[in-house]
Backbone bond lengths (Angstrom), bond angles and torsions (degrees), N, CA, C in turn:
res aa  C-N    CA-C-N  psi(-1)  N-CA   C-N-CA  omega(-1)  CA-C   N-CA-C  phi
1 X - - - 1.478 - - 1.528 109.15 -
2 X 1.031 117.53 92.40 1.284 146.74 153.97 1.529 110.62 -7.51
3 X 1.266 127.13 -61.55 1.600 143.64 -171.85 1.212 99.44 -77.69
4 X 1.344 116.06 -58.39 1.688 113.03 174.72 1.411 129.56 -50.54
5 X 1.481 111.84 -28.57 1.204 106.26 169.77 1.834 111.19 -94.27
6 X 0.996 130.37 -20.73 1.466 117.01 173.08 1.679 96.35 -63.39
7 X 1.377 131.86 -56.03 1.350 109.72 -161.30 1.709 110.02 -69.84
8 X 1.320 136.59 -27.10 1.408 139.24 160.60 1.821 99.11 -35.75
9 X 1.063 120.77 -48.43 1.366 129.85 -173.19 1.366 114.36 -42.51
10 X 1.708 114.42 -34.75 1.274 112.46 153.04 0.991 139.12 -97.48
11 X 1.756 122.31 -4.39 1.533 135.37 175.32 1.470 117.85 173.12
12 X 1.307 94.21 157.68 2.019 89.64 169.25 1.421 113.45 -34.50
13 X 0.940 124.42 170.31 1.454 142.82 143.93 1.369 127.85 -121.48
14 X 1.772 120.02 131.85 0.717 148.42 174.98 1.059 121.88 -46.78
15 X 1.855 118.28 -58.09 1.042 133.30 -161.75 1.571 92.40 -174.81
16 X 1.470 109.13 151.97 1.077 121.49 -173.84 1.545 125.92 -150.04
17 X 1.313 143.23 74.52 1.355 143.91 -160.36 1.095 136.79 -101.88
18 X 1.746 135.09 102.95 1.687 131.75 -142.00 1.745 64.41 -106.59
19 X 1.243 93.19 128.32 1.944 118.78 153.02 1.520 107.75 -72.73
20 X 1.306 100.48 115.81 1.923 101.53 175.63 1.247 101.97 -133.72
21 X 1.416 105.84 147.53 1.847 119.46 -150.23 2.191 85.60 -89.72
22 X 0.972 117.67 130.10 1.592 157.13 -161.36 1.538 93.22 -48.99
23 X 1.440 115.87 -51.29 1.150 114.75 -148.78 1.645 100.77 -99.49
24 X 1.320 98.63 -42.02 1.686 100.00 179.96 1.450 120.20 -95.36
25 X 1.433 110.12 -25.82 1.844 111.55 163.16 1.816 93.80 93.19
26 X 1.370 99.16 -9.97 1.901 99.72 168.14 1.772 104.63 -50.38
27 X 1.431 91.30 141.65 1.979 85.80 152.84 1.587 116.55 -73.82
28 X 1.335 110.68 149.77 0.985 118.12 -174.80 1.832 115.94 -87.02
29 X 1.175 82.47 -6.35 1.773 89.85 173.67 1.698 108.35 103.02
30 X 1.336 101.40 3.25 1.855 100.33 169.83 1.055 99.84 179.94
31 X 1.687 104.03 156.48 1.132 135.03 -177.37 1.629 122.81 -133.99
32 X 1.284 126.18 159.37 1.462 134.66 178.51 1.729 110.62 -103.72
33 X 1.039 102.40 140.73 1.513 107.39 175.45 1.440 116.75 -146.98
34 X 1.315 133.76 155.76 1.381 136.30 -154.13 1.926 85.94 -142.90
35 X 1.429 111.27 131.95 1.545 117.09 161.80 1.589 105.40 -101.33
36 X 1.861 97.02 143.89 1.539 123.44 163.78 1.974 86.91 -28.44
37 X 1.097 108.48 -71.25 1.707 106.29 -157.06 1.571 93.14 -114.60
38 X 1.239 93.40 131.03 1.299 122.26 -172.59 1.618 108.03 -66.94
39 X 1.286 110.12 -37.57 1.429 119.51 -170.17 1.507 123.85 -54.15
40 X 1.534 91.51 -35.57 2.261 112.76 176.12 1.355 93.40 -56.20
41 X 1.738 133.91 -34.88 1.448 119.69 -140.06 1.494 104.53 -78.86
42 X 1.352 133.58 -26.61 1.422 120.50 155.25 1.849 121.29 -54.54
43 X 1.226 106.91 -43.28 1.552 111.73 -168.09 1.643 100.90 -62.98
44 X 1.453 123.21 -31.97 1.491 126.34 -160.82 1.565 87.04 -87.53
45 X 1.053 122.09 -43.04 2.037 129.00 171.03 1.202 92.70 -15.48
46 X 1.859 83.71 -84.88 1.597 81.72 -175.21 1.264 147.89 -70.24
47 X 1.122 104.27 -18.57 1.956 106.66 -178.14 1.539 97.28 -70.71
48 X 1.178 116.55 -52.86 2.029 103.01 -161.88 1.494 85.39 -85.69
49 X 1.139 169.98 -53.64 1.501 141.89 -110.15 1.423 82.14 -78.27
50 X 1.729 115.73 160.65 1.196 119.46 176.50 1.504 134.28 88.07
51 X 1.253 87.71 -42.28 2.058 111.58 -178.15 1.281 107.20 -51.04
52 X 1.435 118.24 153.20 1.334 125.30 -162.12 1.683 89.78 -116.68
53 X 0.968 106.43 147.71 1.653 113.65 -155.31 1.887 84.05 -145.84
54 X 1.093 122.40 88.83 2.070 124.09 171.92 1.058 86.63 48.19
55 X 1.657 127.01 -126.14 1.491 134.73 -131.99 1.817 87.68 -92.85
56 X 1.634 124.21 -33.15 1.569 118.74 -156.42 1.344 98.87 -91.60
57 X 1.067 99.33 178.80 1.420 131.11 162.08 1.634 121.62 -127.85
58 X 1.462 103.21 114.11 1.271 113.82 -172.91 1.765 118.27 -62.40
59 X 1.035 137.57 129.35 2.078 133.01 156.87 1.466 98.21 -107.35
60 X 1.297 88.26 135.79 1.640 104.72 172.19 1.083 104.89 -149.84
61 X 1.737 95.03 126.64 1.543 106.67 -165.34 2.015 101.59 -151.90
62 X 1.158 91.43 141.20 1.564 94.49 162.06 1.524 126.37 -27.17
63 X 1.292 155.29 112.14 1.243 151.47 -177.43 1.859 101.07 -77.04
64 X 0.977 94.92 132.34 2.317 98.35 -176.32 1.511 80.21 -98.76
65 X 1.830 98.31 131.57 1.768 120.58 175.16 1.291 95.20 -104.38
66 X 1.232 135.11 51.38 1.647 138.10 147.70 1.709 77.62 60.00
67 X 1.328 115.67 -164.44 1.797 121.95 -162.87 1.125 102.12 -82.72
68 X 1.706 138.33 44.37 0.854 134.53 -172.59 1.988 108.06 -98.85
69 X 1.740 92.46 -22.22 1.602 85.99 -176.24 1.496 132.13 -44.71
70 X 1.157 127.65 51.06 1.769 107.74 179.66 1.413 98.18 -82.15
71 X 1.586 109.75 -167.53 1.039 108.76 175.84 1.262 126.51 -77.23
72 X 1.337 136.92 148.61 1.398 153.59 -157.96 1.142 128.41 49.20
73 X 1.194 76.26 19.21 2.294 92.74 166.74 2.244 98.26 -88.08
74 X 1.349 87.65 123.16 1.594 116.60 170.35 1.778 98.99 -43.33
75 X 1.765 102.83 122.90 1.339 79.77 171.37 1.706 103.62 -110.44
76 X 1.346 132.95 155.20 1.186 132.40 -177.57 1.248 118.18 -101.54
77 X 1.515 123.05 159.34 1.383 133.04 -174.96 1.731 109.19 -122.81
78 X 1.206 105.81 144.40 1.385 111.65 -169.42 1.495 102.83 -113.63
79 X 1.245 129.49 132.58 1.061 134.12 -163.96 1.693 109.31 -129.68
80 X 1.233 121.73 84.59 1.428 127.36 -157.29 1.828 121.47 -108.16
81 X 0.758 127.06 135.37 1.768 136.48 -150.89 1.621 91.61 -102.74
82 X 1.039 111.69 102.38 2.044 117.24 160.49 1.557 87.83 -62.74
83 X 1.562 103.76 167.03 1.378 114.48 143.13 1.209 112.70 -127.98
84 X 1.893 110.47 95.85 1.584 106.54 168.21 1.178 87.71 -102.48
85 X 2.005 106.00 142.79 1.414 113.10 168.01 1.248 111.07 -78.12
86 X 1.488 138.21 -8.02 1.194 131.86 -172.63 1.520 122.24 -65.01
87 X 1.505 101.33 -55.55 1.801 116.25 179.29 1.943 95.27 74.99
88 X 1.291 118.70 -123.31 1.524 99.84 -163.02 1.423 96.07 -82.56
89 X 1.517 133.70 6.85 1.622 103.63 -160.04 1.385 111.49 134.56
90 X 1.283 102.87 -174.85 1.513 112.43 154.04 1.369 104.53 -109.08
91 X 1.326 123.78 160.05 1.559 126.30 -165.23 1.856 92.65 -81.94
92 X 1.469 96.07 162.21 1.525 113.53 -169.17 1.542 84.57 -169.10
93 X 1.573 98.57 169.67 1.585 109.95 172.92 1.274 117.45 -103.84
94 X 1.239 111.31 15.31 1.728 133.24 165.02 1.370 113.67 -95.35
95 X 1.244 126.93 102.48 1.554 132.37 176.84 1.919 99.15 -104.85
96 X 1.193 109.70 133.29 1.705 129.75 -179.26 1.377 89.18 -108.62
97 X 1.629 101.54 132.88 1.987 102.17 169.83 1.764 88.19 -125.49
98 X 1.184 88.99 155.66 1.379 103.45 -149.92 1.555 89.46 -143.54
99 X 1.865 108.77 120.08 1.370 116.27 170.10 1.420 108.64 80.27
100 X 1.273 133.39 29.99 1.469 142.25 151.62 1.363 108.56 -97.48
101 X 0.867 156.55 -60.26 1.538 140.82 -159.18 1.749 96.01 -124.71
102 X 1.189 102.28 162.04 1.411 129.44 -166.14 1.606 95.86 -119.67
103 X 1.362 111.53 124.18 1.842 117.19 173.73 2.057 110.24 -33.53
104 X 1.574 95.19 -40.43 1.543 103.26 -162.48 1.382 88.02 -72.11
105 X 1.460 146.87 -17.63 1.755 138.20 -163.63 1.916 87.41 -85.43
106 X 1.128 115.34 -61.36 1.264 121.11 -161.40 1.750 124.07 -76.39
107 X 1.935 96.18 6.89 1.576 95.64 159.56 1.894 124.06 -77.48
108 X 1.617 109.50 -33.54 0.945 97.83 155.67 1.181 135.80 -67.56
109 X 1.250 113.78 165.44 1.704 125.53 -176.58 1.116 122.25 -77.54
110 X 1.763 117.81 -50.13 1.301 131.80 178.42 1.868 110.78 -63.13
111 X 1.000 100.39 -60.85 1.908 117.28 177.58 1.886 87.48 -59.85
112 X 0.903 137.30 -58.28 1.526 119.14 -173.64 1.672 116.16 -54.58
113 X 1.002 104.09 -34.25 1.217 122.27 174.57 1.691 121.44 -57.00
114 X 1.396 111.71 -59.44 1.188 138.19 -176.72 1.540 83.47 -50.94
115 X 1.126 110.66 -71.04 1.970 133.43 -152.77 1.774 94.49 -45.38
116 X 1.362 110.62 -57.08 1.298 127.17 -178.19 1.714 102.39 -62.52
117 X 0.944 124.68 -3.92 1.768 116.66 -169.77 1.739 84.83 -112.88
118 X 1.352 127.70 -50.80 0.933 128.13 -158.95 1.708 122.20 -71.28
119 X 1.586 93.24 -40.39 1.893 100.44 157.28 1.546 107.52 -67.97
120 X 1.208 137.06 -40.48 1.040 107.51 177.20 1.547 150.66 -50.62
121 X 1.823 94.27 -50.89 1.231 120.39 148.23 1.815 117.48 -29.61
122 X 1.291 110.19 -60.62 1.282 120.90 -143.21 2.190 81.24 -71.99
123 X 1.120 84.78 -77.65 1.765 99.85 177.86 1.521 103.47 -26.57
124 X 1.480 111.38 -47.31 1.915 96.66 -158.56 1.679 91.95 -81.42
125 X 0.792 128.17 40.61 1.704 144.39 152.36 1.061 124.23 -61.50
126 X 1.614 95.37 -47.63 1.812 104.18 -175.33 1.138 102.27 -132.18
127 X 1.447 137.22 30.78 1.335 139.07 156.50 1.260 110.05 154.46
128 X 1.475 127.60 170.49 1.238 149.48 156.47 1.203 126.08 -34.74
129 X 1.369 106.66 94.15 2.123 108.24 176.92 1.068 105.83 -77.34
130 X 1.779 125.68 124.78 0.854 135.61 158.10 1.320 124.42 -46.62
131 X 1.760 90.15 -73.07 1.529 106.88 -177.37 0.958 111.13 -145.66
132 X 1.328 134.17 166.03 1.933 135.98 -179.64 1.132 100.84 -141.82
133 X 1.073 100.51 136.78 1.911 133.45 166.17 1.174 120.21 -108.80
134 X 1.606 125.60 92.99 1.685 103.76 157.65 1.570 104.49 -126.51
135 X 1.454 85.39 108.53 1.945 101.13 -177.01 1.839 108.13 -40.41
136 X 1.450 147.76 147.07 1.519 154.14 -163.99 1.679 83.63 -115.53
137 X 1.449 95.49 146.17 1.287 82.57 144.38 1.720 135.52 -99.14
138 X 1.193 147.19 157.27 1.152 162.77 78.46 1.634 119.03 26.95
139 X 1.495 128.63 103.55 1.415 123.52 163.45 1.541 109.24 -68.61
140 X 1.360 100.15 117.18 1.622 104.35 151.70 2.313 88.86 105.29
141 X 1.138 77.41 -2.46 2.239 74.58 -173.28 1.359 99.63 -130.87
142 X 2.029 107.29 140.68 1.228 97.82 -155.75 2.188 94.42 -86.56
143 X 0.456 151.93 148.11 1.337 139.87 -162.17 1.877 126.37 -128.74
144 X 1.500 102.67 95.26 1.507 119.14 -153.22 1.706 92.51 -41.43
145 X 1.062 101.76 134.46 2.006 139.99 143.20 1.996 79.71 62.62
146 X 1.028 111.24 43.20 1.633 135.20 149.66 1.735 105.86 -48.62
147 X 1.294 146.56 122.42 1.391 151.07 176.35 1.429 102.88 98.57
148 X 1.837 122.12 -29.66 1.238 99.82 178.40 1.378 128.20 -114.53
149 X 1.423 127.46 169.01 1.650 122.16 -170.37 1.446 108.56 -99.65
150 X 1.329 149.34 111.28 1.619 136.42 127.59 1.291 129.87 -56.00
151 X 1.403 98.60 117.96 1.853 92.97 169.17 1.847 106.09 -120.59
152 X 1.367 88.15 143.48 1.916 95.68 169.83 1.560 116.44 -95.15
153 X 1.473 108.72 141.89 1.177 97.48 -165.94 1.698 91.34 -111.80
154 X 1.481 100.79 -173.24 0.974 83.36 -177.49 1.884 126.87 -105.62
155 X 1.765 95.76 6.75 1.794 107.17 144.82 1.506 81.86 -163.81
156 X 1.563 70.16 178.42 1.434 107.58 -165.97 1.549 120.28 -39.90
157 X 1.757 105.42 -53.28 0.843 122.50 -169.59 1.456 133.97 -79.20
158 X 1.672 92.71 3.86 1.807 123.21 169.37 1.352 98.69 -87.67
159 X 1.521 131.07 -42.92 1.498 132.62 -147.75 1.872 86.45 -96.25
160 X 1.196 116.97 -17.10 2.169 125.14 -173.35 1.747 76.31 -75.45
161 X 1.236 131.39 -66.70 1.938 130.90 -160.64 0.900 77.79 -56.29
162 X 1.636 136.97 -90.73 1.226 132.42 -132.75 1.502 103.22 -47.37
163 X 1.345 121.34 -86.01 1.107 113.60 -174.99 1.336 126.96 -41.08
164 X 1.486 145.09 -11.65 1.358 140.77 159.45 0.990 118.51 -50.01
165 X 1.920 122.37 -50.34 1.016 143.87 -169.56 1.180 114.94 -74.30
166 X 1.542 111.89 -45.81 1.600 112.53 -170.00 1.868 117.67 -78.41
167 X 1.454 105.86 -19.41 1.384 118.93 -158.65 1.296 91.76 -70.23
168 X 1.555 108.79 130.05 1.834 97.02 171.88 1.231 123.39 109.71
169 X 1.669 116.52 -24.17 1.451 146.53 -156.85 1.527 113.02 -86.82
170 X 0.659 142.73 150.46 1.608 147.53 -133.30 1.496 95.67 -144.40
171 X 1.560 112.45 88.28 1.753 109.29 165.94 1.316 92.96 -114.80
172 X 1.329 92.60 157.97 1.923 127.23 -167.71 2.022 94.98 2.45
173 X 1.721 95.72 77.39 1.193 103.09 -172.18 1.761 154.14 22.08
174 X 1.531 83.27 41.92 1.837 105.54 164.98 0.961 106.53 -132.48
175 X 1.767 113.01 143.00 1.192 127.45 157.20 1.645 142.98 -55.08
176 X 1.651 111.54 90.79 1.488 128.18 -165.29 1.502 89.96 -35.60
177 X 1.498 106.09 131.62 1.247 108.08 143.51 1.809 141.98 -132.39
178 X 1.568 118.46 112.24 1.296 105.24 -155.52 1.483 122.96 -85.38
179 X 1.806 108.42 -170.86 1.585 101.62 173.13 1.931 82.96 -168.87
180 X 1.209 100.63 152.83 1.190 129.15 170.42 1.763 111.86 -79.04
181 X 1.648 112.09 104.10 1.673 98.90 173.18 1.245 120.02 -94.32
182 X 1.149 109.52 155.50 1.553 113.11 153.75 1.266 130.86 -48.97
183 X 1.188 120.22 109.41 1.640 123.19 -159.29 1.589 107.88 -60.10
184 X 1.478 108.40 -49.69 1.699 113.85 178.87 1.519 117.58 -59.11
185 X 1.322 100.39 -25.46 1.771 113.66 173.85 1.248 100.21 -69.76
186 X 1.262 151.19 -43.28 1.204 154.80 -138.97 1.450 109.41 -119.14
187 X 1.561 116.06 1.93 1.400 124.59 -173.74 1.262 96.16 -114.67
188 X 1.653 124.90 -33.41 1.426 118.65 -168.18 1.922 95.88 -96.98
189 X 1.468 100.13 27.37 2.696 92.15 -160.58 1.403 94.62 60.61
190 X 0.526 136.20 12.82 1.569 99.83 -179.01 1.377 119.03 -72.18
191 X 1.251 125.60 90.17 1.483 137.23 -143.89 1.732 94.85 -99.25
């Protein structure tokens, strides 16, 4: 189970519950879960909500216990299945990684640096990097597709490996998440 192990990724679990529809024993497409320590349950919020999981897209969000919240009431997480048929896209030689670096890693110089040596490396694995993009941020400017990296490969069918390999992948403990760009988008920034 696939879901069960990304949320372990941030801690034991307490409890763990796939909703399956009564009559057919199908999952219903989400489940609730409670962590040993309550404290991970924001950090796991954020790392999976959003994540592209094959054809879905994962939300992960706090579950509301009707006025039950006082203190040491369990709070739950809802773990819910989109159905985009797309998954990353259609293939392009523009791969977007999504949820590796944090704006605050890439104000320094040295750590930007590293980050930029280290996708490269990792990427020229499965082919030829053209070029790499990971937009910095800017004090005081809001700064388009800021937190995430594009790299060009040098075809398609380098940026199809890469992304097999990378989707799913665990840098400085978050779950990579990719997407296929638009190459002309990515020639003019358009972040």
């Amino acid at each position: 189970m696939k879901v069960k192990e990304l949320l372990t990724s941030f801690g034991p679990l307490k409890s763990f519950n796939l909703v399956k529809d009564s009559a057919t024993g199908l999952s219903k497409g989400y489940a609730f879960c409670e962590y040993a320590d309550p404290s991970v349950t924001d950090q796991a919020c954020a790392g999976l909500n959003g994540m592209q999981l094959g054809d879905k897209k994962m939300i992960m969000q706090r579950a509301s216990i009707g006025a039950k919240t006082g203190l040491g009431v369990p709070v739950q997480i809802q773990v819910e299945g989109l159905d985009l048929t797309q998954g990353a896209g259609p293939p392009t030689e523009v791969l977007c990684l999504m949820n590796m670096v944090v704006p605050e890693e890439l104000e320094d110089e040295e750590e930007y640096e590293d980050i930029t040596e280290d996708v490269k490396e990792e990427c020229g694995k499965y082919g030829t990097v053209k070029s790499l993009e990971i937009p910095r941020p800017i004090k005081g400017v809001d700064v388009p597709g800021c937190g995430k990296i594009f790299v060009e490969f040098n075809s398609m069918l380098d940026c199809q490996k890469a992304q097999q390999a990378l989707a799913g992948r665990k840098f400085s403990n978050r779950v990579v998440v990719t997407s296929y760009y638009d190459p002309d988008k990515y020639h003019q920034r358009e972040f």
